[in-house]
C-alpha positions, 0 to 999 in steps of 0.5 A: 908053461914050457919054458920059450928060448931065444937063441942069439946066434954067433959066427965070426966077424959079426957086428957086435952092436946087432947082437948086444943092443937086442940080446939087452933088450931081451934078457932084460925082458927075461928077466922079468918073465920067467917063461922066457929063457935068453941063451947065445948059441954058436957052432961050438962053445969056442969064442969068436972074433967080431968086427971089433977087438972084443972076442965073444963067446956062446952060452950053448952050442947048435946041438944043445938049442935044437928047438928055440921060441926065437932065433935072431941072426946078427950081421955084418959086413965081408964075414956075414957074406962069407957065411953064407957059405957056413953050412954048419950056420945055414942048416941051423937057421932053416932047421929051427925055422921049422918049429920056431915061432919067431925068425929075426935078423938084424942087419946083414944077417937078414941074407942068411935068412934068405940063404936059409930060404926063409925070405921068399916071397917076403918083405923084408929089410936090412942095412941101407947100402945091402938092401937090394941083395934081399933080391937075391933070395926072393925078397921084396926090399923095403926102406923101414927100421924094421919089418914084421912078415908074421914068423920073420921079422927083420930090422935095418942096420946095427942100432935098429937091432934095439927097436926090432927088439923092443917091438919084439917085447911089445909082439910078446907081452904088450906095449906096458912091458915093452915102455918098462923094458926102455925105461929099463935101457934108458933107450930114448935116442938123441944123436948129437948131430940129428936124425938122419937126412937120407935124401943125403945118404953117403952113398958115394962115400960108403960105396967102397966098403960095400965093394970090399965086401963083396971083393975077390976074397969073398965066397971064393969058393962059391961062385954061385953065391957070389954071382946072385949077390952081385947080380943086385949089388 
């Protein structure tokens, strides 16, 4: 059987947790089946600075990883938005879109799906507060931990990257696997202050960071981009 990549793709000022908490489940799923290869891909091999102090680095480059299995794009806040201008990144994602049996984001990264115009027509989700920017690129907006649109799936903010990553595991090779896989993690979540109240969600609170990321600095030089964005914002 041919060997299926997953490429875990890098730029900069990514949120860290979209990429590890996946990139763990997954190649500890690879580890114990063989068919399956986990690689981290990026532009060059050069590390990169993330939304944190810790700087990453990629396993292989675009050119090296032409034809994965599966992609997962992570997200975060100003540089995911400013990626949408990344040509080098968005012609990655739209090339192996073509022959990838599996197109996936976590968070944010679900807009440079749709920059790569994998979204329209579409369901699809992404963190809370940068939902309806899913419009911009002809996707239909839903309120889920993760949503499976066949070829492309993608998952809500940051932490929801282990459980779009599990289902993935699950899609793949079965619920067994996928429980062992969590077993593995000891993913059984209990936050210390509770589950979420979103009829209580701080959008107010929150609300500037959404402006900030979307501020004057941002797509400068892509006033096309910046405009459809902030048509849904």
């Amino acid at each position: 059987m041919t060997e299926k990549t997953f490429a875990f793709v890098l730029y900069p000022g990514l949120t860290v947790l979209d990429l590890v908490g996946p990139l763990q489940v997954l190649s500890q799923f690879a580890m114990a089946d063989q068919d399956f290869r986990v690689v981290v891909v990026g532009e060059t091999l050069d590390p990169i600075g993330t939304d944190t102090p810790l700087r990453i680095a990629p396993s292989h480059t675009f050119a090296d990883v032409r034809e994965p299995y599966g992609v997962l794009v992570p997200g975060g806040s100003a540089p995911t938005l400013e990626a949408l201008a990344n040509r080098p990144l968005i012609d990655y994602l739209a090339t192996t879109a073509r022959t990838a049996e599996l197109m996936t984001s976590v968070c944010t990264g679900a807009l440079l799906l749709g920059e790569a115009g994998l979204l329209d027509g579409r369901e699809a989700t992404t963190h809370w507060m940068c939902r309806d920017l899913l419009r911009a690129f002809g996707a239909t907006p839903v309120a889920r931990r993760w949503v499976d649109a066949g070829p492309v799936i993608t998952a809500a903010g940051v932490s929801a990257g282990i459980d779009l990553a599990l289902h993935l595991v699950d899609r793949l090779a079965g619920p067994d696997v996928a429980r062992t896989v969590q077993f593995g993690i000891e993913y059984d979540p209990e936050p210390p202050l509770g589950p979420l109240d979103w009829s209580s969600a701080p959008h107010g609170a929150l609300k500037p960071l959404l402006e900030h990321a979307l501020g004057d600095h941002v797509l400068a030089d892509r006033p096309d981009l910046k405009a459809k964005l902030l048509a849904h914002a």
